[in-house]
VEXDREN-2710 file (C-alpha; in Angstrom, 1 decimal):
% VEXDREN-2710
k/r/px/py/pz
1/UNK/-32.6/-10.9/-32.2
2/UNK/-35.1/-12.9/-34.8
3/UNK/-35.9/-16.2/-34.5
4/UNK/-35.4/-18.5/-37.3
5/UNK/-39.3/-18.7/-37.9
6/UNK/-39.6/-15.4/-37.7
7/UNK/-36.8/-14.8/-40.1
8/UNK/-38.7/-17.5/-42.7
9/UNK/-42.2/-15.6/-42.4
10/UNK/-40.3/-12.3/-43.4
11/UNK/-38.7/-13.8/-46.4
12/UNK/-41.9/-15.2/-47.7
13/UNK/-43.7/-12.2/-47.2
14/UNK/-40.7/-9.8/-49.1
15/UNK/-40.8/-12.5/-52.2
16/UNK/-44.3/-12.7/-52.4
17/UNK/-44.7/-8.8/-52.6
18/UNK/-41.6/-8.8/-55.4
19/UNK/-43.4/-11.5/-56.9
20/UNK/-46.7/-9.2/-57.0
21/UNK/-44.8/-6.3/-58.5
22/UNK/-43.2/-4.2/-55.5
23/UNK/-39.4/-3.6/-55.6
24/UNK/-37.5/-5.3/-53.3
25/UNK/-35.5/-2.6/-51.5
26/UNK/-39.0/-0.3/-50.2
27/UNK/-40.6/-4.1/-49.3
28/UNK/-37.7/-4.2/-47.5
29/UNK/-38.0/-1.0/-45.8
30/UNK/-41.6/-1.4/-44.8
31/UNK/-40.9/-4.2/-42.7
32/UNK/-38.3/-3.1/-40.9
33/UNK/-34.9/-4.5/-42.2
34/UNK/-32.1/-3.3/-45.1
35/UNK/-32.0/-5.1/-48.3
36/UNK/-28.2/-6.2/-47.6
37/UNK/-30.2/-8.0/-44.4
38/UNK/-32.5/-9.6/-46.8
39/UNK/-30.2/-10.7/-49.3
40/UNK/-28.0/-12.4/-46.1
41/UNK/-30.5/-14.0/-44.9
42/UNK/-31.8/-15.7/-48.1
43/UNK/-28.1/-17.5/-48.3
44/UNK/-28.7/-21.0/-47.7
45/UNK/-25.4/-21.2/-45.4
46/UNK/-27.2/-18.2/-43.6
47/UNK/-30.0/-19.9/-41.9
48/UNK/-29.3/-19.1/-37.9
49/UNK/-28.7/-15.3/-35.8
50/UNK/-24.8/-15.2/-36.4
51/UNK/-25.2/-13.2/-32.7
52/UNK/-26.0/-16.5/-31.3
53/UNK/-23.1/-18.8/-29.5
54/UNK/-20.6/-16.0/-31.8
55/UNK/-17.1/-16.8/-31.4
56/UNK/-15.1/-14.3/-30.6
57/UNK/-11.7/-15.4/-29.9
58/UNK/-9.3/-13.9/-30.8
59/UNK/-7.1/-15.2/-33.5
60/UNK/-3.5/-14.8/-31.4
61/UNK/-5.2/-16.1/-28.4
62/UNK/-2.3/-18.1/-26.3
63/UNK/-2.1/-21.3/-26.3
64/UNK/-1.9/-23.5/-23.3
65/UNK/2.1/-24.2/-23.7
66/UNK/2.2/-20.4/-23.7
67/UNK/0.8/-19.6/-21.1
68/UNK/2.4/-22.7/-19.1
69/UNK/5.6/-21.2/-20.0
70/UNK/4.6/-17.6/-18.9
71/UNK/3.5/-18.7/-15.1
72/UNK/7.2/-20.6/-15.2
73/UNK/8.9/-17.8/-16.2
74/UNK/7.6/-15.0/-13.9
75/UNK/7.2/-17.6/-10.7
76/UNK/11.2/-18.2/-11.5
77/UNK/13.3/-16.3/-8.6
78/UNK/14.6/-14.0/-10.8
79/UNK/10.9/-12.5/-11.4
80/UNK/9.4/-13.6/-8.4
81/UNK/9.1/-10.7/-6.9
82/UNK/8.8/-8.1/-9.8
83/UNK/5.9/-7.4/-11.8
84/UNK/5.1/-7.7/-15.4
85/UNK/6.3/-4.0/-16.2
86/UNK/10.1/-4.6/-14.9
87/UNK/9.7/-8.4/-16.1
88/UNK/9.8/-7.4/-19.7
89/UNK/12.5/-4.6/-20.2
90/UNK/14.5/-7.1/-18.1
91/UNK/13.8/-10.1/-20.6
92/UNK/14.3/-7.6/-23.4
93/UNK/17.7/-7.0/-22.2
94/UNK/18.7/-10.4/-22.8
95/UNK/17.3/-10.8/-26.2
96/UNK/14.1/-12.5/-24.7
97/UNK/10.5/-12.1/-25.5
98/UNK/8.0/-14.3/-24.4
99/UNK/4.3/-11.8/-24.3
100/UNK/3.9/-8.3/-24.4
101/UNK/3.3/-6.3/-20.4
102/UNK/-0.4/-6.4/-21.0
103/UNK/-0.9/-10.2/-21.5
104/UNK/1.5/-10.4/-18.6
105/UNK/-0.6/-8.7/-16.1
106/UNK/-3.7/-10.8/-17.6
107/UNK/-2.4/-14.0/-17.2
108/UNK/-1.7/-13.6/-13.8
109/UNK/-5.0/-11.9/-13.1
110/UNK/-6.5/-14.9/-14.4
111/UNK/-4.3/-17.1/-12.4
112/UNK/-4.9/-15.2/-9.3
113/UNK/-1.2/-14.2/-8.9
114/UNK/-1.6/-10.1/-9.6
115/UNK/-0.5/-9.4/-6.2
116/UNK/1.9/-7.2/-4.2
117/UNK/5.1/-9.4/-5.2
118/UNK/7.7/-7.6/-3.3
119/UNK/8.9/-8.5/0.1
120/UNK/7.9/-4.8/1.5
121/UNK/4.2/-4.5/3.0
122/UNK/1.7/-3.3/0.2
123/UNK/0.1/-0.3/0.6
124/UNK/-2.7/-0.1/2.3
125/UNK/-6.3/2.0/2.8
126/UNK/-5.8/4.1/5.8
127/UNK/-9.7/5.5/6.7
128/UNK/-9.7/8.7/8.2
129/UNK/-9.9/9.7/11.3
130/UNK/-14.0/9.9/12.1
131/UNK/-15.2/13.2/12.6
132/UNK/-15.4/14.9/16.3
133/UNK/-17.5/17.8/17.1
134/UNK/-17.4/19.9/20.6
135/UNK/-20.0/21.9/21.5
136/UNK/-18.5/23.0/24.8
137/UNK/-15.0/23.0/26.5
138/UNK/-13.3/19.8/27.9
139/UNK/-14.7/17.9/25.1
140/UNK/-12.6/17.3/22.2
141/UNK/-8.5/18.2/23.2
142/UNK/-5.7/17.7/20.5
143/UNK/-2.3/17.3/21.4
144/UNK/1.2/17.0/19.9
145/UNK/4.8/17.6/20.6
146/UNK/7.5/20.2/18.9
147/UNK/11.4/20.4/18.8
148/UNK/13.1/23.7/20.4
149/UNK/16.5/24.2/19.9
150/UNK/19.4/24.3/22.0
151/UNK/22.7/25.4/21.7
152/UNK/23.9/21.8/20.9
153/UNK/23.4/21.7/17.1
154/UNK/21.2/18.1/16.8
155/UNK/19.8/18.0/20.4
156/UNK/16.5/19.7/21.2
157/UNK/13.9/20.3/24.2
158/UNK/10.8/19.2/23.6
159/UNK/7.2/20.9/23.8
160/UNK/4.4/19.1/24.8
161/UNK/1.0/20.8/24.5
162/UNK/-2.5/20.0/24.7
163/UNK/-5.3/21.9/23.1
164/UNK/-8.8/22.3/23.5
165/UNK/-10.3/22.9/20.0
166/UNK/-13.7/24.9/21.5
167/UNK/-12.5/26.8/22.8
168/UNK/-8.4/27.8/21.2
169/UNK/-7.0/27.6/24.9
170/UNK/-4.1/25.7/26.2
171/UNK/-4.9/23.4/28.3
172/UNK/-1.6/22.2/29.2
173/UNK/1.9/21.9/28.5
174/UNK/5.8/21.0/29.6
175/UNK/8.9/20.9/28.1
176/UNK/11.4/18.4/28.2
177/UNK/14.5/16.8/27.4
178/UNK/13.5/13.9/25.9
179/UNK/10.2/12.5/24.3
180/UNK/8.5/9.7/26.7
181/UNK/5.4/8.4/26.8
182/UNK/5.4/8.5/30.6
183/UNK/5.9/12.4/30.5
184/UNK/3.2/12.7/28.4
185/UNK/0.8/10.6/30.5
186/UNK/1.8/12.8/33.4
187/UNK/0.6/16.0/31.8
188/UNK/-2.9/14.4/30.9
189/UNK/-3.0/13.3/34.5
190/UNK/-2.8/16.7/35.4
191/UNK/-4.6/18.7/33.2
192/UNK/-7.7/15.5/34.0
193/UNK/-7.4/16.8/37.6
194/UNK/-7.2/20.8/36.9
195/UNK/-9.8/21.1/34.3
196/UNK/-11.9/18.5/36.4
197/UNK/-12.7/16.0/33.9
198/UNK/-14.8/12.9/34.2
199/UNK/-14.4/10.1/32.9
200/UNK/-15.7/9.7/29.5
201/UNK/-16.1/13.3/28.6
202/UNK/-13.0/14.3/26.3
203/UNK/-11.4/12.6/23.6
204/UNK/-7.4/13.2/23.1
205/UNK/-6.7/13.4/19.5
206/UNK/-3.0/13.1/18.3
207/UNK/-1.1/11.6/15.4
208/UNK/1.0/8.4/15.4
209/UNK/4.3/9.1/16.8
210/UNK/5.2/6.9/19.9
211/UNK/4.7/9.3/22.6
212/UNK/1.2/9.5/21.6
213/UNK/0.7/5.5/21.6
214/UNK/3.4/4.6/23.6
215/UNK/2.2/1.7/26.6
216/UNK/2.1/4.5/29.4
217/UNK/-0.1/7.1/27.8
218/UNK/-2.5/4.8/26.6
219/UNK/-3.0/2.5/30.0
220/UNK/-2.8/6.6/31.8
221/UNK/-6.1/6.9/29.5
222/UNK/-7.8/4.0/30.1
223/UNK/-7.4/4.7/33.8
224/UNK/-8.4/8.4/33.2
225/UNK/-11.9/7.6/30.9
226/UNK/-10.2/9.3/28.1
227/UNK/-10.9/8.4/24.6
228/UNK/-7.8/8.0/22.6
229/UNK/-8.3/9.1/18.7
230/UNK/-5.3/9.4/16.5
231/UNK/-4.5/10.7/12.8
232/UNK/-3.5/8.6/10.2
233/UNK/0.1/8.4/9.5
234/UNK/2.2/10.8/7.8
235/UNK/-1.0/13.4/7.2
236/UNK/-0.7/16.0/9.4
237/UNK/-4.3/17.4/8.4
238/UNK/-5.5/15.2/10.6
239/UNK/-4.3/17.4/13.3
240/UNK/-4.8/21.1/11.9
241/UNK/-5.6/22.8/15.5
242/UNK/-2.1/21.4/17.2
243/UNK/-0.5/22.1/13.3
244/UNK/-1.4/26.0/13.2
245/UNK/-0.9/26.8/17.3
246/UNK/3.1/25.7/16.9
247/UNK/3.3/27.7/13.9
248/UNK/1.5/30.9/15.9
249/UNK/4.4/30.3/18.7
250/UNK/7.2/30.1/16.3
251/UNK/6.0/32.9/14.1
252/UNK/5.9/35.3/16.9
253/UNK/8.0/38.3/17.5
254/UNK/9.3/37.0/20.8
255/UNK/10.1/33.7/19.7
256/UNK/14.0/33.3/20.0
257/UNK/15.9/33.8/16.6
258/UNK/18.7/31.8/18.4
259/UNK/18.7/28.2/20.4
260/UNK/17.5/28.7/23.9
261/UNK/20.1/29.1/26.9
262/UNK/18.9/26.1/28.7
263/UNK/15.5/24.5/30.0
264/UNK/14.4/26.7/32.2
265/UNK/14.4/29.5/29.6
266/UNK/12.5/27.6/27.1
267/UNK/10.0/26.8/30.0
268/UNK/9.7/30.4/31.1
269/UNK/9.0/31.6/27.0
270/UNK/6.3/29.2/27.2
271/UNK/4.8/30.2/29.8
272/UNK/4.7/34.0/29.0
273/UNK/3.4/32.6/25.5
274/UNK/0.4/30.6/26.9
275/UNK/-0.1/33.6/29.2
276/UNK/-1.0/35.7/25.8
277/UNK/-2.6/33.2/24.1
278/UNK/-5.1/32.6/26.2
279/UNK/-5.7/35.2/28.0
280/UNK/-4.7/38.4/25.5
281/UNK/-5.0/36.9/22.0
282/UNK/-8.3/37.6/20.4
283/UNK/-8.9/34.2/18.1
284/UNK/-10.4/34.6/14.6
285/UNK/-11.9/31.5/14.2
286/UNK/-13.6/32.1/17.8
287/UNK/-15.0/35.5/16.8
288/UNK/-11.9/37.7/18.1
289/UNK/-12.3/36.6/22.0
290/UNK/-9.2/35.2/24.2
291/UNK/-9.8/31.3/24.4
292/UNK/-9.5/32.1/28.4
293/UNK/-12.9/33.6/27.9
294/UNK/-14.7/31.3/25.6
295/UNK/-13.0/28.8/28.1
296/UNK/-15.5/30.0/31.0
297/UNK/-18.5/30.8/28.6
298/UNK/-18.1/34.4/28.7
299/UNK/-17.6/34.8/24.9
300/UNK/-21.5/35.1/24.6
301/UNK/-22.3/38.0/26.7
302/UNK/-19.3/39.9/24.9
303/UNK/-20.4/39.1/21.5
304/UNK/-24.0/40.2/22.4
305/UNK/-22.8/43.3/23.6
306/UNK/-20.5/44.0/20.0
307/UNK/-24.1/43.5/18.3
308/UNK/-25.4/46.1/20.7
309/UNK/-22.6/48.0/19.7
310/UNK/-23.1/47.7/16.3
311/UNK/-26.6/47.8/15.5
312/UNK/-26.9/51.1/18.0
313/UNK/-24.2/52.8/15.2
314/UNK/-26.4/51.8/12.1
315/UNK/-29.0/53.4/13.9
316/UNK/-27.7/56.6/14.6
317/UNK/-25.9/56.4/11.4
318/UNK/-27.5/54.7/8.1
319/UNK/-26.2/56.1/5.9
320/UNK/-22.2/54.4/6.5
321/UNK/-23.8/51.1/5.9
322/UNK/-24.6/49.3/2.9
323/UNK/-25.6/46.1/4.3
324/UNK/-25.5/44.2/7.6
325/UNK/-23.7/44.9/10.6
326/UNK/-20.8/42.1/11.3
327/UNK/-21.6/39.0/12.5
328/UNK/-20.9/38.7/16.0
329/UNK/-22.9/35.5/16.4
330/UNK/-20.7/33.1/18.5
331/UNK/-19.4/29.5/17.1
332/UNK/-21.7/26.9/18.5
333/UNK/-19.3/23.8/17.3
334/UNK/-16.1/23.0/16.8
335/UNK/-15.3/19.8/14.0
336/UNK/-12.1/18.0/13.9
337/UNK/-11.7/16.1/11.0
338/UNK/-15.3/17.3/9.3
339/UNK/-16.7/15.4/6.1
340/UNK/-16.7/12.0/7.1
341/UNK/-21.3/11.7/6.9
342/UNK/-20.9/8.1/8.8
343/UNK/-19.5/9.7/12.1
344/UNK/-20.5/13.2/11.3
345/UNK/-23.2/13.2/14.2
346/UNK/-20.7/11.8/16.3
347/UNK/-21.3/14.7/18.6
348/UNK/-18.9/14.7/21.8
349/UNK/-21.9/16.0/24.7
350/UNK/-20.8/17.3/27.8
351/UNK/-20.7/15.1/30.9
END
């Protein structure tokens, strides 16, 4: 931006060198501006920076009666509720046309009025779940519930299980005919007083159904010194390790292709199914031992020995390998919900 007296002392000093004999246009250039900038500024209606308090409105601006009659119109009942994009095909219908959808929403931005304007809840920003890490068993336990069918097309039995994400095993589990918090605060009861918890040393992670938040469970958890952590609702990602364990009991070869013959059936396929999960099943994410072992802290001895094992058959052998042996090394931490870096260190130590 030049000032006015600077703009005066460039002038004089252009003229005075096109007085001496130079040409106006490489004057120009040598002190820094274009000729067409000379030849504006030497208009006598041109004497001020046309930057300086520029108007810019625009030309179609709206005037105060319009945009009186806009806040009436969309604050009437009819529109009340709707916003500017099913305000205008709706006025369009009947021959009607007051602003385009765009001035719409900025009119009532200005007027403070671009809100949710229906009478349903707006949406709002669910946080995720912070981020848990266990570093031993009877730290972190996820839980959850899943149908099992009868032979009453509609009714079900229900599976509650509880999970500890360490080490893969099941901690607990029941099934029932109906899903009540009070059920589900009895199995926590009894898996506090098997696995000997203390108070303060797990947190129970679930999602939102009302089992899992009903008034029992969580008083049964306050009692207990159990920390209560839930999903957020409608993402089951949350809950991955309580996700993929009922898909490894449905998907298996056992699992009934038909309903189950009553309640005591379903209990006793189960229990033979928690009997090979955690005590047959080697894991993948645990390194291929049972959860029953990395349960009681025998998983490190076993991988040690595999790297025994396998660093003994390079040895005698060399030539059959091309790089390193496998990694036997076992998992030292387990994260639920990983990624948030706020909560990340968040680390559940053992009691």
């Amino acid at each position: 931006m030049t000032l006015p007296a600077q703009r005066e002392t460039i002038l004089n000093l252009i003229k005075e060198s096109v007085v001496a004999g130079a040409r106006q246009k490489k004057a120009c250039r040598i002190i820094g501006i274009s000729a067409k900038t000379f030849q504006r500024w030497s208009q006598s209606n041109n004497t001020r920076d046309g930057r300086i308090q520029a108007n810019h409105a625009p030309r179609n601006k709206l005037t105060v009666l319009e945009r009186q009659r806009i806040l009436s119109l969309v604050n009437t009942p009819d529109f009340a509720n709707l916003p500017p994009s099913q305000i205008v095909p709706r006025l369009a219908d009947k021959g009607q046309y007051i602003a385009s959808e765009s001035t719409l929403y900025r009119v009532l931005k200005a007027e403070k009025q671009l809100q949710h304007r229906l009478k349903s809840k707006p949406n709002r920003k669910v946080i995720k779940p912070k981020s848990l890490i266990a570093t031993a068993p009877n730290q972190v336990y996820t839980w959850d519930i899943t149908y099992l069918p009868t032979r009453v097309k509609g009714s079900f039995y229900y599976l509650y299980l509880v999970l500890d994400i360490y080490s893969r095993k099941i901690v607990g589990w029941q099934v029932h005919s109906e899903e009540k918090s009070a059920l589900a605060a009895d199995l926590m009861t009894d898996i506090c007083s098997r696995e000997q918890v203390s108070r303060n040393q797990v947190t129970l992670h679930s999602d939102n159904g009302s089992p899992m938040k009903g008034a029992t469970m969580l008083a049964t958890l306050q009692e207990l010194g159990v920390v209560p952590s839930f999903s957020r609702p409608s993402v089951s990602n949350d809950n991955p390790y309580s996700e993929s364990l009922f898909r490894t009991l449905k998907y298996r070869s056992e699992y009934p292709e038909k309903a189950f013959q009553g309640i005591v059936s379903a209990r006793e396929w189960v229990a033979g199914f928690t009997k090979w999960y955690n005590e047959e099943h080697r894991h993948s994410s645990i390194k291929f031992v049972t959860p029953a072992q990395r349960h009681q802290g025998l998983d490190i001895e076993i991988l040690l020995k595999r790297t025994e094992v396998y660093t003994k058959a390079k040895e005698q052998n060399p030539c059959r390998w091309t790089g390193k042996i496998k990694n036997w090394e076992y998992e030292k931490e387990v994260k639920l919900n990983p990624g948030n870096a706020t909560t990340e260190s968040n680390k559940c130590e053992a009691a």
